[in-house]
C-alpha positions as CSV (number, residue, x, y, z in Angstrom):
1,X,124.2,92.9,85.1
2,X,125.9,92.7,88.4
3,X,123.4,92.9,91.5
4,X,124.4,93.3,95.1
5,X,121.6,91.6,97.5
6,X,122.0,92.6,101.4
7,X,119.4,90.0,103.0
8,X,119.9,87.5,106.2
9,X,116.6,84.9,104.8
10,X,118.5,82.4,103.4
11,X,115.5,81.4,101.4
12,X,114.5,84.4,100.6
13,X,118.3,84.9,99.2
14,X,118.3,81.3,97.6
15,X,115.5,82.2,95.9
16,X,116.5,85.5,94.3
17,X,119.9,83.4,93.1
18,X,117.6,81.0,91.5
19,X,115.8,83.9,89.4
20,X,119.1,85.8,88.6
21,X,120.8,82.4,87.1
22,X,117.6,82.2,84.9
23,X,118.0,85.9,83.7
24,X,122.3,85.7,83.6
25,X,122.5,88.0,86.3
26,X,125.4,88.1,88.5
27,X,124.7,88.4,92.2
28,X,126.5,89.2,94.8
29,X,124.8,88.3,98.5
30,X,125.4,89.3,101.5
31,X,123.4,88.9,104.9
32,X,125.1,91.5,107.7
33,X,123.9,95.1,106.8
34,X,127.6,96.6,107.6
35,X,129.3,93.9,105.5
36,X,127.2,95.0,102.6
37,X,127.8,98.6,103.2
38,X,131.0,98.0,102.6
39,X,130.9,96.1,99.7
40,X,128.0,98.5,98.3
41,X,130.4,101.9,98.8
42,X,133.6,100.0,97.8
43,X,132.4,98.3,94.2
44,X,130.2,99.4,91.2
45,X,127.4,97.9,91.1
46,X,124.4,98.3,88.2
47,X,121.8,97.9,91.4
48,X,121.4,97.0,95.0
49,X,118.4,95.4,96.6
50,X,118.2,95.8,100.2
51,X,116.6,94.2,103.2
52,X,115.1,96.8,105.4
53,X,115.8,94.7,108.3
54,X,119.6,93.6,108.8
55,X,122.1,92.5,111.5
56,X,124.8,95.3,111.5
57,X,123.4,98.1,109.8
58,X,119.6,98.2,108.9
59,X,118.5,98.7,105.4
60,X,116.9,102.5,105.7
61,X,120.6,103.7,107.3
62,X,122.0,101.8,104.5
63,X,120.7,103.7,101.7
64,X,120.4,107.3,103.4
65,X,124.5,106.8,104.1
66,X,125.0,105.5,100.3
67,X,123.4,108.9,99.3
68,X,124.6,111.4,101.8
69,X,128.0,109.3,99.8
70,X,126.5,110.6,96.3
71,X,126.5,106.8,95.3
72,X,124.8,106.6,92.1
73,X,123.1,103.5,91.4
74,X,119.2,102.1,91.5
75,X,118.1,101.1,94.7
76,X,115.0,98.4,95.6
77,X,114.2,97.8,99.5
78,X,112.8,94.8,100.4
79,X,110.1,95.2,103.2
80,X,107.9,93.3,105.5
81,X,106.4,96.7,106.7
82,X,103.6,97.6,104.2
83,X,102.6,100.5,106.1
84,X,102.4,103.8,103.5
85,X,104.7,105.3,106.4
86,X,107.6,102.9,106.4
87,X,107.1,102.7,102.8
88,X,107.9,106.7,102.4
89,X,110.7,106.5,104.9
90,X,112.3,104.5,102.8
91,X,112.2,106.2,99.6
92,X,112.6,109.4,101.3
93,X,116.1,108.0,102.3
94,X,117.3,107.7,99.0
95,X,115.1,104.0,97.8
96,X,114.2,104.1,94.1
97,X,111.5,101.7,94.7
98,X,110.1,98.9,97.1
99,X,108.7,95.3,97.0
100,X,106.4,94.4,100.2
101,X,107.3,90.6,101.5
102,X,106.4,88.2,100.9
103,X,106.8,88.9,97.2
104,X,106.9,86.8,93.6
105,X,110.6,86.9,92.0
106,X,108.6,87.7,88.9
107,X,107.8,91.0,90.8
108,X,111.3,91.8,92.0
109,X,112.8,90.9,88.4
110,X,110.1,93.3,86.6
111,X,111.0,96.5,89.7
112,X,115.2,95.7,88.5
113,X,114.4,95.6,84.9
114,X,112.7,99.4,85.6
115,X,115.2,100.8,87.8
116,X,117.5,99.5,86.1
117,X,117.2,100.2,82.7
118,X,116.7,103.7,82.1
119,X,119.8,104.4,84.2
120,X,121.5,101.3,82.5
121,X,120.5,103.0,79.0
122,X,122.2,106.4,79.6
123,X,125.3,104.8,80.5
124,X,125.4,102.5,77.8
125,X,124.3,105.5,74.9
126,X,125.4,108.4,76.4
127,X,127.5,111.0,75.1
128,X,130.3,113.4,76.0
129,X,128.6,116.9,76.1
130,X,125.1,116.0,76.1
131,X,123.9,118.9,77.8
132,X,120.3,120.0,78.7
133,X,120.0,124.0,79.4
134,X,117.6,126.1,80.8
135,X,117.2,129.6,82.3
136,X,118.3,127.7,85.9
137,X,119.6,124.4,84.8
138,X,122.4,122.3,83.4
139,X,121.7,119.1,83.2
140,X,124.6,116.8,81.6
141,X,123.0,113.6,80.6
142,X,126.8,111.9,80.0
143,X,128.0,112.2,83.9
144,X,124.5,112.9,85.6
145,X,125.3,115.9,87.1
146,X,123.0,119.2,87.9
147,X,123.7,122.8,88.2
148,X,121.2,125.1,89.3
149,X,121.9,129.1,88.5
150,X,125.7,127.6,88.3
151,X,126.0,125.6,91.0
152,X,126.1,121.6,91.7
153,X,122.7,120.1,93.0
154,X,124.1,117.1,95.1
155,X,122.9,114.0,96.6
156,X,120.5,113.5,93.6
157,X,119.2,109.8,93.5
158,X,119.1,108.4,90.3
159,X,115.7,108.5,89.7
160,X,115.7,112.0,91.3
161,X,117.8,112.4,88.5
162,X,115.6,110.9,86.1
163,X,112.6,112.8,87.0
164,X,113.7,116.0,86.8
165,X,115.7,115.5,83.7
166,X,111.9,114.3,82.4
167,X,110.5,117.4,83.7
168,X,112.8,119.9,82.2
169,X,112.2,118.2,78.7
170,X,108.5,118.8,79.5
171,X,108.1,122.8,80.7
172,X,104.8,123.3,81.7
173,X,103.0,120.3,80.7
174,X,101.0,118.7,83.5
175,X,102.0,114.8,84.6
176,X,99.8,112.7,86.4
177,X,101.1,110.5,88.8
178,X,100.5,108.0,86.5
179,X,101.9,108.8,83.8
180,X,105.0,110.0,85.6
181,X,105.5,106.5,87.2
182,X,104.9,104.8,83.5
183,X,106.9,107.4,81.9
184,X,110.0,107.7,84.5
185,X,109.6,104.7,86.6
186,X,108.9,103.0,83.1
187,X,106.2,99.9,84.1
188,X,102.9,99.9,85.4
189,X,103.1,100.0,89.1
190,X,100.7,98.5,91.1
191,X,101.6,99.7,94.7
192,X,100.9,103.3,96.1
193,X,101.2,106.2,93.7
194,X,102.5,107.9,96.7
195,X,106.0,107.3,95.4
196,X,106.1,110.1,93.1
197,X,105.0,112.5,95.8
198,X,107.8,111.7,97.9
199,X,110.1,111.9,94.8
200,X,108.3,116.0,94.2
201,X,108.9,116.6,97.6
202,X,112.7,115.8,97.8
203,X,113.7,117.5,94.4
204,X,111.6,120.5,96.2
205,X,113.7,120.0,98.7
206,X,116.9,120.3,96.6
207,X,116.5,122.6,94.3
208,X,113.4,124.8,94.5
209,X,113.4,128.1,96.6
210,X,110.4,130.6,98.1
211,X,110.5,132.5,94.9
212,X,111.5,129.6,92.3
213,X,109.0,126.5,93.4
214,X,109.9,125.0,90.3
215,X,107.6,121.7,90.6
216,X,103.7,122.9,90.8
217,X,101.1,121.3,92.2
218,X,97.8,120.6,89.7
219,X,94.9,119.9,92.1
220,X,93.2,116.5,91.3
221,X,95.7,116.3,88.4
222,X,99.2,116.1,88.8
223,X,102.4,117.9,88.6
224,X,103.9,120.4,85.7
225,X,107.6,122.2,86.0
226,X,107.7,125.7,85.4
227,X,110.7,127.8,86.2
228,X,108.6,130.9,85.9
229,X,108.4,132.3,89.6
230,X,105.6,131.8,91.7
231,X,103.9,130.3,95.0
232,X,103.8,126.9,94.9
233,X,100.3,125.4,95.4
């Protein structure tokens, strides 16, 4: 695994590398937010963890100009603001997921292994023509891409991706938040289940229209997807 680390803490950076050498992950580190822009836009990487505070460039503008790019890989900001605010603004620009300073390693490593290994898994097993219909969508599972009524859905984030890919396998079955983030985000997450509701509200965003809400709302439940037309609630 190859990770890209955009941080300025030197000790916050030195310990990362020590964690990484223990699990044989490569890591790449950089501390000016524009330097690792660069390096983020210009190389593959399988995920990038990002300071929300940076020299350069900050973290947030970071990740909203890596998507507005359509670059395709798991995101984790690193954050010393544990507001629920700042914490949506961050994964409403694009963020998979977020670990609140200070933090354990143990922490960080168990958020990669999540965000990492459902994606990593589809590029490892995936195959040519693996396609996912619908009366709207086309979903192809081998290159990630979306087509709603024929046309491409862009700027998906992987776990944008991810969750509606789950969805569509799933018509009309309701999802707690819960089990969405043990089912999609694939560990038990112990921050603020408010992450999935920013996820709902930017594939809303994307691809649901006035007539075609797509994602429902199920008062004191959860969520269902339903591509039968209707008000949203």
């Amino acid at each position: 695994m190859k990770i890209l680390v955009i941080e300025d803490n030197e000790s916050v950076s030195a310990m990362i590398e020590l964690f990484f050498e223990k699990e044989g992950i490569r890591g790449e580190f950089v501390k000016d937010g524009l330097q690792g822009y660069e390096r983020a836009i210009s190389e593959n990487w399988d995920c990038l963890v990002i300071d929300w505070m940076l020299p350069g460039m900050d973290g947030v503008t970071i990740c909203r100009k890596l998507r507005q790019a359509e670059v395709a890989v798991p995101i984790i900001m690193l954050t010393a603001k544990d507001s629920e605010s700042d914490q949506v603004l961050g994964l409403e620009m694009g963020a998979d997921d977020y670990v609140t300073k200070p933090f354990s390693p143990l922490t960080l490593m168990a958020r990669i292994k999540a965000v990492t290994r459902r994606y990593g898994v589809a590029k490892e097993d995936r195959v040519d023509g693996d396609i996912l219909k619908t009366k709207h969508f086309l979903i192809n599972s081998s290159t990630r891409e979306v087509l709603l009524d024929g046309k491409p859905v862009p700027n998906l984030t992987p776990k944008e991706f991810d969750l509606l890919h789950f969805f569509i396998q799933h018509p009309k079955q309701v999802f707690s938040r819960e089990q969405l983030l043990d089912r999609v985000w694939g560990y038990d997450f112990y921050g603020d289940d408010r992450t999935v509701d920013v996820h709902i509200k930017r594939l809303r965003s994307k691809v649901s229209k006035a007539e075609q809400p797509f994602f429902h709302t199920v008062w004191g439940v959860g969520y269902r997807f339903d591509e039968t037309a209707g008000d949203a609630v």
